[in-house]
C-alpha positions in Angstrom: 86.9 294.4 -72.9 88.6 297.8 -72.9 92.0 296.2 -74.1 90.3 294.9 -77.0 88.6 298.6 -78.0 91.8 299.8 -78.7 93.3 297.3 -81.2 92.6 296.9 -84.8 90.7 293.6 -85.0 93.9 292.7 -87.6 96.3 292.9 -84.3 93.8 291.8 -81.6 93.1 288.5 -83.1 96.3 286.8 -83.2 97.2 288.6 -79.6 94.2 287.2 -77.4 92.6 284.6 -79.0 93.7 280.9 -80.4 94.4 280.4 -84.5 90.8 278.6 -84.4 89.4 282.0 -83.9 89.3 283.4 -87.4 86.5 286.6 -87.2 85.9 288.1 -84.2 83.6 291.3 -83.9 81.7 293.5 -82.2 77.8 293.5 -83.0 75.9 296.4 -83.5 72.7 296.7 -81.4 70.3 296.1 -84.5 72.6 293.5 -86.2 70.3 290.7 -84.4 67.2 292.2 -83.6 65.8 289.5 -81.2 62.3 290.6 -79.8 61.3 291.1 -76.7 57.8 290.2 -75.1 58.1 293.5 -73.0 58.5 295.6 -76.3 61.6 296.4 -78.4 64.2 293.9 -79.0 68.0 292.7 -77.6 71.1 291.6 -79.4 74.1 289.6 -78.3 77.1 291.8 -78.3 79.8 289.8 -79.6 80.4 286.9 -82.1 82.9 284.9 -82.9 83.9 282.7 -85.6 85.5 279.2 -84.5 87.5 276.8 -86.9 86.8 273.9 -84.6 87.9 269.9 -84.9 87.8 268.4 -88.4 87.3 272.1 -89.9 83.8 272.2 -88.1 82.8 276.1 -88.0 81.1 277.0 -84.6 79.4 280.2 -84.1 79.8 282.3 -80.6 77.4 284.3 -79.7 78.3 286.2 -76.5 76.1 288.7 -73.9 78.5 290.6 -71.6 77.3 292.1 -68.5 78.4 292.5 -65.1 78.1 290.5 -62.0 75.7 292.9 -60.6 72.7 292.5 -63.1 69.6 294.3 -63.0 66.6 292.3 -63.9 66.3 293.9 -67.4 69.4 292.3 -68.1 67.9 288.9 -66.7 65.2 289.3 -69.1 67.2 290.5 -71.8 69.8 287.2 -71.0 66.3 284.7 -70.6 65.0 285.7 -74.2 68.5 285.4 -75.9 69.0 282.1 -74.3 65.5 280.8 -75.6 65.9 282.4 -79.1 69.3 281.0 -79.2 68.6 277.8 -78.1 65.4 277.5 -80.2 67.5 277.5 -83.5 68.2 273.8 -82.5 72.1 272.2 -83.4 73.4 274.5 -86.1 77.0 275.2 -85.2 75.6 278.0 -82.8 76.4 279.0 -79.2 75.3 281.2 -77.2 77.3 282.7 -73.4 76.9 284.9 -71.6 80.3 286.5 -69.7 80.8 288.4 -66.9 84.6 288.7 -67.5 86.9 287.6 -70.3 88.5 284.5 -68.7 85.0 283.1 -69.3 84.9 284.2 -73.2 88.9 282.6 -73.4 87.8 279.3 -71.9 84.7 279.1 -74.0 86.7 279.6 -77.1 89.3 277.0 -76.0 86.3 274.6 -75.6 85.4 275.4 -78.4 88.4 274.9 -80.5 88.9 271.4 -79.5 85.3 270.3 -79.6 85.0 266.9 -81.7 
């Protein structure tokens, strides 16, 4: 994700994603305070704004870490997975990536969804 740190968000979008990506950005760590049974709370660290099929708007959510997790990023992966799965069908979706290819196909997915 280095690449993207050094664009503007006004040149990266139309560079590495798809024209059904129309926000992309990075969260701040209190943007979504989720909390966590262990004390203090996590947040995603990307989201993504999808024009999908028939103008459908999805949400991506998106935890990077590297293949090499410790277990408070296990934990901190379990209890974004529940929170975001507990907010039922509203357009939302959560991932978590170990390396961009996995973000790119999401958002391709995505895109195309019906």
């Amino acid at each position: 994700y280095t690449a993207l740190n050094t664009l503007s968000l006004h040149d990266a979008l139309p560079i590495y994603y798809d024209k059904t990506v129309t926000v992309f950005g990075k969260l701040p760590k209190s943007a979504i305070r989720i909390p966590k049974y262990t004390g203090g709370t996590t947040s995603p660290d990307f989201v993504f704004v999808i024009e999908g099929a028939q103008n459908k708007i999805i949400y991506l959510f998106v935890e990077t870490k590297a293949d090499n997790m410790r277990d408070t990023d296990k934990l901190a992966i379990a209890i974004q997975e529940y929170f975001f799965n507990s907010l039922g069908n509203q357009n939302i979706v959560y991932q978590v990536a170990t390396d961009e290819e996995q973000v790119y196909q999401k958002l391709r997915e995505l895109g195309t969804k019906q």
